[in-house]
Structures are given as C-alpha cells and as structure tokens.
C-alpha positions as CSV (number, residue, x, y, z in Angstrom):
1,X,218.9,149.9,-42.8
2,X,217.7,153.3,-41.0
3,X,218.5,156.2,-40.2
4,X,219.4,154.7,-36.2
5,X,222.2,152.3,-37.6
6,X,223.9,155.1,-38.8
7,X,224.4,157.3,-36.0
8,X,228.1,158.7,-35.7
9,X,229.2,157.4,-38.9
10,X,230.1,158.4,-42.3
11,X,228.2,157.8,-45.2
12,X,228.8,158.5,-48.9
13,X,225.9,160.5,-50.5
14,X,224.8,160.4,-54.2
15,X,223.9,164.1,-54.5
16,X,222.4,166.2,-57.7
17,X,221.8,169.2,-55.8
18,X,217.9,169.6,-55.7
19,X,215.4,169.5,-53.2
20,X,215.7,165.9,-52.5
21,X,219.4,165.9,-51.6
22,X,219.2,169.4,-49.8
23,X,216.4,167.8,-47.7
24,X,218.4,164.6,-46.9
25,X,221.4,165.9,-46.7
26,X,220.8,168.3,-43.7
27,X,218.0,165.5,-42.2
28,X,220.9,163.4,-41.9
29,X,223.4,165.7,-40.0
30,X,220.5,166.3,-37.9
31,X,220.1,162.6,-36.8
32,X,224.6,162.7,-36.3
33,X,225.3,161.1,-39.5
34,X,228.6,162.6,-41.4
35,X,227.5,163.2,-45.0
36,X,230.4,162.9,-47.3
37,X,228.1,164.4,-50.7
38,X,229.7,163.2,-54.4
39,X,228.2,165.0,-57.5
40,X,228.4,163.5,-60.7
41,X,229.4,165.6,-63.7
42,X,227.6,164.0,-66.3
43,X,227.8,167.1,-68.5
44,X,223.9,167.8,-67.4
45,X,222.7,170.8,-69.0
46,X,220.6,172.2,-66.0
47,X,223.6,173.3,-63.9
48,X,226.0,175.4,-65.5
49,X,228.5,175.3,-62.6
50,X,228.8,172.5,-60.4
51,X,230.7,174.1,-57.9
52,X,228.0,175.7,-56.7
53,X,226.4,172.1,-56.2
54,X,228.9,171.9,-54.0
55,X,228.8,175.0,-52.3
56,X,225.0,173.9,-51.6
57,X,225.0,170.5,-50.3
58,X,228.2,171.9,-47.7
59,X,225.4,174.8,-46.7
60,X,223.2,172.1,-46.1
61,X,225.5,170.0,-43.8
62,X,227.8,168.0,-46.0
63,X,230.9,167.8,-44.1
64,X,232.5,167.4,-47.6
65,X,231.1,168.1,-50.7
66,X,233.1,166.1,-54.2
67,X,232.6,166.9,-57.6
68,X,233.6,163.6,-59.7
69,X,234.4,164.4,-63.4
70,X,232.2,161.8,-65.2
71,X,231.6,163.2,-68.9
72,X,233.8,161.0,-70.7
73,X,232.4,157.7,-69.5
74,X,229.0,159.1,-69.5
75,X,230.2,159.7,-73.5
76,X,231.4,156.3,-73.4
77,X,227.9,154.5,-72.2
78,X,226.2,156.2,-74.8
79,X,228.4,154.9,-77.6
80,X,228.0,151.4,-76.4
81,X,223.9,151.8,-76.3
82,X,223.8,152.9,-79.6
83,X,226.1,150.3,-80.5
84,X,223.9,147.5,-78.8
85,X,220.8,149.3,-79.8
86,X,219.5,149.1,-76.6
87,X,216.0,151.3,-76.7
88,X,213.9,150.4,-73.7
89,X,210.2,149.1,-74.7
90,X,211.3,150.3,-78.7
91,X,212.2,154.2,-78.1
92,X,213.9,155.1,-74.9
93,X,217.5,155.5,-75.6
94,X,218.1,154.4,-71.0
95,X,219.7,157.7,-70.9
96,X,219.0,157.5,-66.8
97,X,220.2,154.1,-66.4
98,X,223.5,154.7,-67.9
99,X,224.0,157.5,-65.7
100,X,223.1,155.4,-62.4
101,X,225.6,153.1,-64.1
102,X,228.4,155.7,-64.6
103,X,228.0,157.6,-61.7
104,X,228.3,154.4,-58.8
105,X,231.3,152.9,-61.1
106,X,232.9,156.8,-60.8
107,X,232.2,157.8,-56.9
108,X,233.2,153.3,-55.5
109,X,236.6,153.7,-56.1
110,X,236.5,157.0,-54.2
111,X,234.5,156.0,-51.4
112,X,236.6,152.8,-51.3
113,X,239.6,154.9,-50.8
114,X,238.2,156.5,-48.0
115,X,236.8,154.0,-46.2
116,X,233.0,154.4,-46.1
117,X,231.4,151.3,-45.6
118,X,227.4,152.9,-47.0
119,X,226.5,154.3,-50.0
120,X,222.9,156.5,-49.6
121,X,220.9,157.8,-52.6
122,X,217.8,160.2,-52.9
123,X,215.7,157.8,-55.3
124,X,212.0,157.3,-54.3
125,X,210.7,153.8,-53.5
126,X,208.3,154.0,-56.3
127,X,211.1,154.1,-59.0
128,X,214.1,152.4,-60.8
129,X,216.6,154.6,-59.7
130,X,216.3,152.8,-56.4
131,X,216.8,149.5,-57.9
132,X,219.5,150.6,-60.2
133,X,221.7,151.9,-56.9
134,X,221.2,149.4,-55.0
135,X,222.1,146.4,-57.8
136,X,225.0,148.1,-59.3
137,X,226.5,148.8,-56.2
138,X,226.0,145.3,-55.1
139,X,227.5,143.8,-57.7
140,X,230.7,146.1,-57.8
141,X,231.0,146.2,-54.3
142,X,229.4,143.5,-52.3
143,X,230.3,144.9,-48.5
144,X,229.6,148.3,-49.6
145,X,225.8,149.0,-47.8
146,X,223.2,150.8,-49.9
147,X,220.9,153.4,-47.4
148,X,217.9,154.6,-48.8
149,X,216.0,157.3,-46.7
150,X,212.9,156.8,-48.9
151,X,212.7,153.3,-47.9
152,X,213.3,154.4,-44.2
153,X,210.1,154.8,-42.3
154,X,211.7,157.8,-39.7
155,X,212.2,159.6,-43.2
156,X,208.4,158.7,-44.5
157,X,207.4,159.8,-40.9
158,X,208.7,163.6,-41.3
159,X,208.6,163.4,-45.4
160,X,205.3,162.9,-47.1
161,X,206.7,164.3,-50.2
162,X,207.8,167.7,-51.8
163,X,205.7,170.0,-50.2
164,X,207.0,169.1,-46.8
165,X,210.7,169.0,-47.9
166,X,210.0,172.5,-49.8
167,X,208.5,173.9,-45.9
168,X,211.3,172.0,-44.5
169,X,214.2,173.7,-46.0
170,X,212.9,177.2,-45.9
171,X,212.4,176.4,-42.5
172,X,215.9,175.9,-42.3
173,X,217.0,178.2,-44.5
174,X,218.8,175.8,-46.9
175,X,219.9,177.5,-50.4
176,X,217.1,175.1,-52.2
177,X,215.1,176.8,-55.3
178,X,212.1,174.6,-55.3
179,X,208.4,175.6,-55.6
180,X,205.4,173.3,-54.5
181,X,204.3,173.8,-57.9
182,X,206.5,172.4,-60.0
183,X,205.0,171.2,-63.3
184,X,207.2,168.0,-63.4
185,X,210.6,166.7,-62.5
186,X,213.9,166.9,-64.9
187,X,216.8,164.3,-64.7
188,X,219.8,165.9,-67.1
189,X,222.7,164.4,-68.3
190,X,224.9,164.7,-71.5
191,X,222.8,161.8,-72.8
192,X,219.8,163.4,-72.6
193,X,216.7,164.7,-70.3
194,X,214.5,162.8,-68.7
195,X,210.8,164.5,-67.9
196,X,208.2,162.7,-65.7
197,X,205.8,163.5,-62.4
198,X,203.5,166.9,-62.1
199,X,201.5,168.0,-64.4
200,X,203.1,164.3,-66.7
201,X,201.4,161.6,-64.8
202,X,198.1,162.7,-66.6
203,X,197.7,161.3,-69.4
204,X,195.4,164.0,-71.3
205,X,198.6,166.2,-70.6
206,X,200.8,166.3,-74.1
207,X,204.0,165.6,-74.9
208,X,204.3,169.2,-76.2
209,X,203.9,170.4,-72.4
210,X,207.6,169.8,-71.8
211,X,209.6,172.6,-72.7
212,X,212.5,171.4,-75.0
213,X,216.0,171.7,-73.3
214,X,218.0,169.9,-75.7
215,X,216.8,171.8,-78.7
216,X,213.1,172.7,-80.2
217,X,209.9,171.0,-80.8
218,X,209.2,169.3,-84.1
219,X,206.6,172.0,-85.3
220,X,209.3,174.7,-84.5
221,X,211.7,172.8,-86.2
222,X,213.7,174.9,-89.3
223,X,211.8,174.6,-92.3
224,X,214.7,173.1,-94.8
225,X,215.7,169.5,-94.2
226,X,219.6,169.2,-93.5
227,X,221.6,166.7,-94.2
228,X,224.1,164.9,-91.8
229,X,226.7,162.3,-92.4
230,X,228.1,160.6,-89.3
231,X,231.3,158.2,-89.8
232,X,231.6,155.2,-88.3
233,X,234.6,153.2,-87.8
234,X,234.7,150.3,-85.2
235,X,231.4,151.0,-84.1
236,X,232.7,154.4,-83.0
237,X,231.7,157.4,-84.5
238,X,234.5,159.2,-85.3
239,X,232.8,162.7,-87.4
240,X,229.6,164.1,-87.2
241,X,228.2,166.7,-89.7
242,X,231.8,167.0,-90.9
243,X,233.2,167.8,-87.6
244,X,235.8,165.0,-86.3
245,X,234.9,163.8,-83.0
246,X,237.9,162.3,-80.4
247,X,236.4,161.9,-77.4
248,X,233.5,160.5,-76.7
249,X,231.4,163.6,-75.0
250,X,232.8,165.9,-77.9
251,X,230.6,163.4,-79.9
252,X,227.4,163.9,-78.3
253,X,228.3,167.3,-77.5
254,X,228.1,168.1,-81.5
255,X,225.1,165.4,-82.2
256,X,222.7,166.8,-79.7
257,X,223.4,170.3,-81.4
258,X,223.0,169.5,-84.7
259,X,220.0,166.9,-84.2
260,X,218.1,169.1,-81.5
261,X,218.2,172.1,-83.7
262,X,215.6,169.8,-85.8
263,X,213.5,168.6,-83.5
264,X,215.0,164.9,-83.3
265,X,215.0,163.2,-80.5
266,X,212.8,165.7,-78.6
267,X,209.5,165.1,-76.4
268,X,209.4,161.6,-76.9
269,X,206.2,159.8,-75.2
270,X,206.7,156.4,-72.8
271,X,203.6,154.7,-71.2
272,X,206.5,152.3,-70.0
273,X,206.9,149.4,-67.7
274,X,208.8,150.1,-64.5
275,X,210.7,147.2,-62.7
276,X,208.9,147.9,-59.7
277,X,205.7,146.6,-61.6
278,X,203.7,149.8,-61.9
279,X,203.3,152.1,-65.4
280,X,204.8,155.4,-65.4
281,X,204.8,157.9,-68.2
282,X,207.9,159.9,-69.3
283,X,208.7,162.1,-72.1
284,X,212.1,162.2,-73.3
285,X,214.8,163.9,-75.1
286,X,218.1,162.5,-76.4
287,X,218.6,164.2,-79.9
288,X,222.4,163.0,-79.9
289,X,221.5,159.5,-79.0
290,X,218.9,159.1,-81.8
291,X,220.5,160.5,-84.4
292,X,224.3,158.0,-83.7
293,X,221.4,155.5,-83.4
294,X,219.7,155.7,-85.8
295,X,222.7,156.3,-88.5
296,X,224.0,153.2,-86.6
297,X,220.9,151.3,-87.6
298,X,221.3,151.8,-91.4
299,X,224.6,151.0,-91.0
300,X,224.1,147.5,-89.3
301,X,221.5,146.6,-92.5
302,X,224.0,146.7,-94.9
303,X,226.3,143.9,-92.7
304,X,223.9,141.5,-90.6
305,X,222.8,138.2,-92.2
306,X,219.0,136.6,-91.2
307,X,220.5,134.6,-88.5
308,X,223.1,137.6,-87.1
309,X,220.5,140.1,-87.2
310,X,218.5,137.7,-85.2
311,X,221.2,137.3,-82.5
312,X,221.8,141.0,-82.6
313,X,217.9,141.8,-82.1
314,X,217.9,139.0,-79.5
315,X,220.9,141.0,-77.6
316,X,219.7,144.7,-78.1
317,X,216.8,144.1,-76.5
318,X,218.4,141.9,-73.7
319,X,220.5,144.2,-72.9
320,X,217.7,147.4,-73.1
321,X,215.9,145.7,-70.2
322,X,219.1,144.6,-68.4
323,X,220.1,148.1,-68.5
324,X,216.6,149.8,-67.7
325,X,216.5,147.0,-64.5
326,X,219.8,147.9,-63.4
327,X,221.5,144.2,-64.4
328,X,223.5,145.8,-66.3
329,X,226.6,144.6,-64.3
330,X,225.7,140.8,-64.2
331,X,227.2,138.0,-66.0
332,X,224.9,138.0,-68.9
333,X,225.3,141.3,-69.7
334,X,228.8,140.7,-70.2
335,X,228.1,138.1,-72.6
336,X,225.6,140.0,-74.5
337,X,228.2,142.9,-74.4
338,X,231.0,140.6,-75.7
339,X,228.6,139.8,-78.7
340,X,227.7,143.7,-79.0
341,X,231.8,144.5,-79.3
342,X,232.4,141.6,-81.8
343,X,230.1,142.7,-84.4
344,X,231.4,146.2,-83.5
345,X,234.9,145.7,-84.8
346,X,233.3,145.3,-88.7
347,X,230.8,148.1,-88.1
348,X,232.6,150.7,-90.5
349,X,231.1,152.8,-92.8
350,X,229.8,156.4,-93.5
351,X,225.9,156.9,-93.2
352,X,224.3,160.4,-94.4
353,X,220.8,160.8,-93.3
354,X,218.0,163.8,-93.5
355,X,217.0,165.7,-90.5
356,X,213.6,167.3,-91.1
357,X,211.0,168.8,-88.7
358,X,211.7,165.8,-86.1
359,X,212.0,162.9,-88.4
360,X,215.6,161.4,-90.0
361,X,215.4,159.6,-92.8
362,X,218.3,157.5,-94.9
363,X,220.3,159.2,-98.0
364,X,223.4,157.2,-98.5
365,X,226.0,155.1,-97.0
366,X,229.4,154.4,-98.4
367,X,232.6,152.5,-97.9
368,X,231.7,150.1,-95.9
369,X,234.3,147.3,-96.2
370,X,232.4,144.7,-94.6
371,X,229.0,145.0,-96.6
372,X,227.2,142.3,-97.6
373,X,224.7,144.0,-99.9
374,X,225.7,143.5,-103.1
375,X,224.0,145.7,-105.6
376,X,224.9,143.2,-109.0
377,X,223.1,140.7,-106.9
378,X,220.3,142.3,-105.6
379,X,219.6,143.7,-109.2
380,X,216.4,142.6,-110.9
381,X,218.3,142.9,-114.1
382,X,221.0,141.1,-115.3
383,X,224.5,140.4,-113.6
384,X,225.9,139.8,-110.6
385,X,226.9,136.3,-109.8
386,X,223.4,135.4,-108.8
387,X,221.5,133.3,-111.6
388,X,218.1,133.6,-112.0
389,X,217.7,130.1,-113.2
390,X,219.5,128.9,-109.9
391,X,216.6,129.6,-107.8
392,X,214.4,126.9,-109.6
393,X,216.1,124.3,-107.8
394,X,216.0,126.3,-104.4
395,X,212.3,126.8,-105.2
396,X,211.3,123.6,-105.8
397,X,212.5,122.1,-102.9
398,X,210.9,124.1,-100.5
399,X,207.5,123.4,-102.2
400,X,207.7,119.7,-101.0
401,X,207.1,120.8,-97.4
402,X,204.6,123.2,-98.1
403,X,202.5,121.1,-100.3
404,X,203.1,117.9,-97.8
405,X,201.8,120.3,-94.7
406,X,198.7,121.5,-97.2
407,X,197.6,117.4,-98.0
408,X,198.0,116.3,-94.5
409,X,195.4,118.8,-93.6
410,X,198.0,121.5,-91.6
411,X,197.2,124.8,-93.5
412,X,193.9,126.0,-92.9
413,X,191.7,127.0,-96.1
414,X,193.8,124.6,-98.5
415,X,191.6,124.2,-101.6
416,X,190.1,120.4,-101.6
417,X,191.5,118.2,-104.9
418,X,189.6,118.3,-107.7
C-alpha cells in the first residue's frame, strides 16, 4: 500500500507525538489523506500531559486527535510477563512489545466503530515495531489494512531520515522539538524505557551513556541495601514494600519507585536478535518489571517439580520470542498462556528480597501453601519422612545403566578391567 491508494480517505494513525508522527502526520494531509491520530496512554514518563499530544498532532493536520486511556492494560501485560517469565534473549523484560500489543488491542475497537478500514504506524522498516503492527493487527482484525509510510517508496523519496524530517517541519512550522543531534531515541511506557540509535549503535559507547529515567545508575545507587517484600497471591502481586497494590498500574507505579531508587533494573545492555534478521543494540530500563520478576522467580522455586519447571522454562521462553516477534496473538500463544495461568492459580506466597547498588538478592519467603520444599526433608540431619537408607535401592538401580553404558564401550575414558 502507498500513499496513492489512500487519497481522499480516512486513515487511523498510531501517534506518540514525536518527530516521526509530526512528519507523517502533516505529509499525509498534504497528499489528501484524513488523519484520524490515537495516542496511547501507556503511563510513559516522557509526556507529562497528553493533551498536549493532542493539541500537536491537530497543529500538524490531524483532523482529529484521540487520547485512548491504556494504563491499566499496559499494568495488566506486565503482570502476565512476569508471570510467564518471558525475558527476551535472558534479560529484556519486552516492555515495547507489550505496548504494540496494548495499544492495537485499545485503538481496533475504536477505529472499528468508526469505520476506518487502515490502520498506519510510524515504525521504520529496519525494526520490530513494524512487524508487531502489522501481525497484531492482522490477527485481530483481518480486513483492517496496515499502511506503513516507511515501507512506502514516495515517503523514502522525500524522507531519508531525521535530519530531513527535522528541516521538514521547521519548514512548516510544526510544534516538533527535535534536534539533528539527538544522542539516541527513547520509547517510554509504564513498563519501562527503551534506549537504542545515536550515539547507542556503537558499541565502544557504554551502557552508562543513557541517562536513567526510571531512577539512578547502580554506582549512584544509596549506599544501604533495603529490603522489599512483594506478596503474591494468584500470581498477582497484591503489596509491594508494604504498600497494597489494587490495580495493576498502581503496582508498577510503586515497584518502579522503590526498585529504581536502587539502581535495579536500570541501563540494561542487549546485543539482541531482531526478527528482521539484523543485530541491534538497546539498553533498557524496567526497575518495576525486574524487581515483580524476579521476586516472582524465587517464588516459582519453591513450587515447580523437574518435569514442571521444564514445561514452564519451555513456555517462558516461547512465549519471550512470541511476544518480541509480535505472535503474540496466535494460537500457540494461547496455549502457552493457558499453561502460564494454570500454574498461576498456586503461585501464592510472600517473597522478601535485598535491593543493593543495582543487584536483588533472596531473604525469605513465607506462606506459601502450595510449596513443595520441605525443609524436614531436605535436611541432612535427621527427620523428615525421607530415609536415608531408602535411597540405597534408588541408587543401585540406576548404577546398572551406567555401568552397562561404561562395558559396552559408551563412556569415553572408562578405566579398562583389571
């Protein structure tokens, strides 16, 4: 699709507010395409009012401008990551993706109503973002279209990148604050912040470079540990630091402060794999996210079994890259999801852990009705209803297929008979 096909009609726009959607916003009018603009409020921290989002993308030609209150769901994907575990690549909470995820399930059923048949986005053709709009929306909303002006060549043609959209607006005088300079690109969102281009794609730049917006650095980090308990019950987390927690962006809301304030979850480094096939770096922040996470963690070793810890790995990571590819919506991901909110319903218990200069580390966990760790049991002294004696037996046993694999010549460096 281009920008010719959509002459005289109406087209639903995905719009944050920066340069990108200033630029396409107002390029589109220009070309006689009604631009209805939605804005997500995904409680980012990098607008404080997003009226005046609003305000901005209607100065730049919107013919209407929506503001779509999104926080509670965007609350409600992060509870079911750190439920499902599901760290991209072993440390990115997918903070982005969920919000791709939240925001087209929030702004359908409005565009729906109104009767726009294409849904456009701002996401470059080198990213996920791109892949994540277009499959979600698919999936939810198979006759809905999916325009993408960096995948239009009339937009490549007058858009090589930001410094022409930077001339371009102040040619126009659209209310954009943008500088060809920018260090590096920030995409915000109650989950977290995610930090990547500029000054980021090299690779001798540090982690460090980023200036913290969720909290502090490590090294700046207070100087006492603090202690945290978070409560669990259903897999929700119901009380952080002592605070109850309701809803779910009143949650986050108090485990970003409290975590951030020590460092955790801040200026994370990701060489990582993009779907598109190239390697991107990214440094992110989601203090709130790994600190429910990783409490979460501790409390799922005291209840998985070997063979339900290897399901459970199995699924977290399924579901990681189903999110991060923007699958997220498909039929396996609803059957990893049922098997995520089945092992949920035991996942109750209270977890304290140490926040330190960055780092959490375990203290206790309590009342946890579904346990399996039995401390009588696990005891190298006596008690407990496990017998010492009864692992002779067990023993045994498995030493007839480990000496039959040693005689019949399968374990390299067995000792010859004597």
């Amino acid at each position: 699709m281009n920008v010719e096909d959509l002459r005289g009609a109406t087209i639903a726009f995905c719009a944050s507010g920066g340069l990108d959607s200033c630029t396409i916003t107002h390029w589109l009018t220009q070309h006689d395409v009604r631009v209805v603009s939605y804005t997500a409020d995904l409680g980012q921290n990098d607008e404080s009012d997003l009226g005046e989002v609003a305000e901005r993308m209607r100065a730049c030609g919107a013919a209407e401008a929506v503001v779509v209150p999104l926080r509670k769901e965007m609350g409600e994907a992060g509870i079911a990551a750190v439920q499902a575990q599901a760290r991209y690549e072993g440390g990115y909470w997918n903070t982005t993706p969920l919000a791709r995820y939240v925001t087209v399930r929030g702004i359908l059923p409005l565009v729906r109503q109104r009767g726009i048949g294409v849904l456009s986005h701002g996401s470059t053709g080198r990213g996920n973002d791109q892949v994540r709009f277009q499959l979600i929306t698919n999936m939810l909303a198979p006759d809905v279209e999916v325009y993408a002006p960096w995948r239009d060549q009339a937009f490549l043609d007058a858009f090589g990148g930001r410094e022409e959209m930077v001339a371009y607006c102040a040619e126009h005088q659209l209310p954009v604050v943008a500088s060809k300079q920018a260090l590096y690109s920030t995409d915000a969102n109650l989950l977290g912040l995610t930090h990547e281009a500029g000054e980021l794609e090299s690779l001798s730049t540090p982690a460090n470079f980023v200036e913290p917006g969720m909290g502090v650095r490590a090294v700046e980090a207070p100087d006492r540990p603090r202690q945290v308990t978070v409560r669990f019950d259903k897999g929700r987390p119901t009380a952080v630091d002592g605070e109850a927690a309701t809803a779910a962006d009143q949650v986050f809301t108090v485990a970003n402060q409290v975590a951030g304030a020590h460092g955790v979850g801040i200026n994370l480094h990701l060489v990582e794999n993009r779907f598109v096939g190239i390697k991107s770096r990214g440094i992110y922040e989601a203090p709130g996210m790994e600190l429910l996470g990783t409490a979460y963690g501790f409390l799922l070793q005291t209840i998985l079994d070997r063979r339900a810890r290897r399901i459970f790995d199995a699924t977290s990571q399924y579901l990681a890259e189903q999110l991060y590819q923007g699958y997220g919506e498909d039929l396996g991901s609803h059957l990893a999801w049922a098997a995520v909110a089945q092992l949920s319903e035991i996942a109750t218990g209270t977890v304290t852990v140490e926040l330190y200069k960055g780092g959490i580390s375990f203290v206790g966990a309590s009342d946890i009705p579904h346990s399996i760790y039995v401390e009588e049991d696990s005891s190298m002294g006596r008690g407990g209803e496990f017998d010492h004696k009864d692992s002779e037996g067990f023993v045994r046993v498995l030493g007839v297929g480990a000496r039959a694999a040693a005689r019949r010549g399968q374990v390299p460096g067995t000792l010859a008979e004597r």
